[in-house]
C-alpha positions as CSV (number, residue, x, y, z in Angstrom):
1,X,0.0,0.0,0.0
2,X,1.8,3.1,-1.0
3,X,1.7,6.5,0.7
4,X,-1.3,8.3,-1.7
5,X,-3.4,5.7,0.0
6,X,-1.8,5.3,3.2
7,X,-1.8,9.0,4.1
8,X,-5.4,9.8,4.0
9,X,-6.1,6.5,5.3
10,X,-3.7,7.5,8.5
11,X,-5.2,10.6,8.8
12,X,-9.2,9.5,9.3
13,X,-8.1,6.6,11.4
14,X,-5.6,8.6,13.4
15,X,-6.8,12.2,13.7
16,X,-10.4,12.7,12.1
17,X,-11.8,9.5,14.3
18,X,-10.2,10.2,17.7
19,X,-11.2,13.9,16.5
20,X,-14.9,12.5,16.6
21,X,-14.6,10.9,19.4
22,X,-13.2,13.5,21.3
23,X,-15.9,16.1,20.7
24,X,-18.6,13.3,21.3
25,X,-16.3,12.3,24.6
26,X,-16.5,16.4,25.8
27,X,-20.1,16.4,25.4
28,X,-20.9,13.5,27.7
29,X,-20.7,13.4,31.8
30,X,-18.7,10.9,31.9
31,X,-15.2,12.1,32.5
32,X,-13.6,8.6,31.9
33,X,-13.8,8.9,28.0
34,X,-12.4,12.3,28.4
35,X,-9.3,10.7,30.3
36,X,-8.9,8.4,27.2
37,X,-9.0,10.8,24.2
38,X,-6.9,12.8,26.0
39,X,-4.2,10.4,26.6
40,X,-4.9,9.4,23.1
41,X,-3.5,12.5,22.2
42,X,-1.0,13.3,24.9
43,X,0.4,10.0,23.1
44,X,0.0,11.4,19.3
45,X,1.4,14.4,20.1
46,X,5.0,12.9,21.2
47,X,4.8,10.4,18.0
48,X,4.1,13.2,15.8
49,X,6.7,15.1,17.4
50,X,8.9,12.2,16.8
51,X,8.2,12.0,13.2
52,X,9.7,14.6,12.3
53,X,13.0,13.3,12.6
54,X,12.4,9.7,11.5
55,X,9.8,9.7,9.0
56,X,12.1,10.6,6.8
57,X,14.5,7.7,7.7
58,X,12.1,5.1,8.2
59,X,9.0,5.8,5.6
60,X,10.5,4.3,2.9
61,X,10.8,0.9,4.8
62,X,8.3,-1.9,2.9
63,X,5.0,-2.2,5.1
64,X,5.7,1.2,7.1
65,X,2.4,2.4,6.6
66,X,0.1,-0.7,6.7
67,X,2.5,-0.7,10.7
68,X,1.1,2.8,10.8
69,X,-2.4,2.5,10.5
70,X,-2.2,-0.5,13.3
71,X,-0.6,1.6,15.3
72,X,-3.5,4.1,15.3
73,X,-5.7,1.4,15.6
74,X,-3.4,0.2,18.6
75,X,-3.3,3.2,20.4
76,X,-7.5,3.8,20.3
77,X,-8.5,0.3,20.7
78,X,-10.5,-0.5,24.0
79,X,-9.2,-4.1,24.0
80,X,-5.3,-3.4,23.8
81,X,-5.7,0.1,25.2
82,X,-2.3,1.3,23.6
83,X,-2.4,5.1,24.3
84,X,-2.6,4.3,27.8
85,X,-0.1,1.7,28.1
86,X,2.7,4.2,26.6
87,X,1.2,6.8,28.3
88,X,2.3,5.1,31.5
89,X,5.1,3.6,31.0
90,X,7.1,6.3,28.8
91,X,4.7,9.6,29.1
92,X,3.9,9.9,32.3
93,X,6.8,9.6,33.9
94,X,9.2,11.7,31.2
95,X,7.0,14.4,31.7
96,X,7.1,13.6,35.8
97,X,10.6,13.9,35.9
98,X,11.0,17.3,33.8
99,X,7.9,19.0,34.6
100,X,9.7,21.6,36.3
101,X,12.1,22.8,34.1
102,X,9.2,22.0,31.6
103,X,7.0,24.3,33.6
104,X,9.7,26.9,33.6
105,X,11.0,27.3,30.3
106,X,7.1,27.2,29.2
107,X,6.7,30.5,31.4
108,X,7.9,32.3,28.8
109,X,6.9,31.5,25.9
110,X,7.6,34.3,23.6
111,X,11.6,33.8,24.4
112,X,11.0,29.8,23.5
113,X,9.7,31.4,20.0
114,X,12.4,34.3,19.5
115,X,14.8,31.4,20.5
116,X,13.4,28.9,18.1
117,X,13.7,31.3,15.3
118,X,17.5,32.2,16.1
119,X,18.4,28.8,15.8
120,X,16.6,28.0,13.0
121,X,18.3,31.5,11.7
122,X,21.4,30.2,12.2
123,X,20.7,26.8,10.6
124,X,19.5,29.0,7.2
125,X,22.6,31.1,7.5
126,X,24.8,28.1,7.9
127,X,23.1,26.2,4.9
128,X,23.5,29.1,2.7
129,X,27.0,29.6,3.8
130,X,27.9,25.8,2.4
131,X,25.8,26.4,-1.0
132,X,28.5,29.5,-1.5
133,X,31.4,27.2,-0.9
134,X,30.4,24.5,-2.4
135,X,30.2,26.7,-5.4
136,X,33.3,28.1,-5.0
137,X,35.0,25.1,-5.0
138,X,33.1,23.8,-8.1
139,X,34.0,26.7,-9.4
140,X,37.4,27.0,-8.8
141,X,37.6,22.9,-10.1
142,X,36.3,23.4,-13.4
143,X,38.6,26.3,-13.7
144,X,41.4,24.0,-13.0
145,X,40.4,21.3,-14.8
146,X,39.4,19.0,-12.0
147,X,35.8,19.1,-12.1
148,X,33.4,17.2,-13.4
149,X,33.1,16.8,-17.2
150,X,29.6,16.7,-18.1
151,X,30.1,16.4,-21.5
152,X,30.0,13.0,-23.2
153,X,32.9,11.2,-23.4
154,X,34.8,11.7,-26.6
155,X,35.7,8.9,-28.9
156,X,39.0,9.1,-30.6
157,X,38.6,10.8,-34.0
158,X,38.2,8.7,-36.8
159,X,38.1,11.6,-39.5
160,X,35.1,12.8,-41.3
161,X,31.3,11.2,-40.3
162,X,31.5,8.9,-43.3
163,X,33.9,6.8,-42.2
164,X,37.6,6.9,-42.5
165,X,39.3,9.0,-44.8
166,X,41.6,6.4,-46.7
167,X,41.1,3.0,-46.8
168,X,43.8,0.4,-47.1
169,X,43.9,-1.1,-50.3
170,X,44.8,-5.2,-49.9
């Protein structure tokens, strides 16, 4: 199953469902179905967030997203109760263990922004900087005959397009 199926199939069983379920979940008294989508997507949130650095690594992989979808379906079945097994053994008590300096670098949050921009600032700058050399030194190898020939490689001459010029006579 490739990804142009895949994808939209990921997103109605992992976000527009639990989405559903969720609003149906905050308009009901009971607050136990609340507790659920909400680990649900205390759970998402820190897969999502570590997506962005693997996806790319791992996406490719034969049967990734077929794995993905059961994962939704995992995490948000009642029987296996996914979400709230990760959410207790890894969530929970990550998030118990930093919530301070989680709390305290959340107090601020418009110096979290200004410094998320910086750095991603200096990532651009960077980048650009190693375009220019690279270039340079492209540059300078084609200049002294180092670089890459694109051209196609030439065949030793064998005289006009008809053939030979002289032909040895037997």
């Amino acid at each position: 199953m490739g990804a142009v199926i895949s994808r939209p199939i990921c997103a109605l069983i992992g976000l527009l469902y639990p989405a559903y379920r969720s609003w149906k979940a905050l308009n009901t008294p009971d607050h136990e179905d609340d507790k659920r989508w909400l680990t649900y997507w205390t759970v998402v949130a820190g897969v999502n967030a570590a997506e962005v650095f693997t996806d790319s690594l791992i996406s490719w992989f034969p049967l990734y997203w077929p794995a993905k979808i059961g994962f939704y379906i995992w995490l948000q079945a009642p029987m296996t109760e996914g979400a709230m097994h990760l959410y207790n053994k890894f969530v929970h008590p990550t998030l118990k263990q930093h919530e301070d300096e989680i709390d305290k670098a959340l107090q601020n949050p418009t110096k979290i922004a200004m410094d998320i921009a910086s750095h991603a600032g200096k990532l651009a700058e960077q980048g650009v900087a190693v375009a220019k050399a690279v270039d340079a030194l492209q540059a300078a190898a084609a200049m002294s005959g180092h670089g890459k020939n694109t051209s196609p490689p030439s065949s030793p001459s064998l005289g006009p397009a008809s053939g030979p010029s002289h032909v040895a006579s037997v």
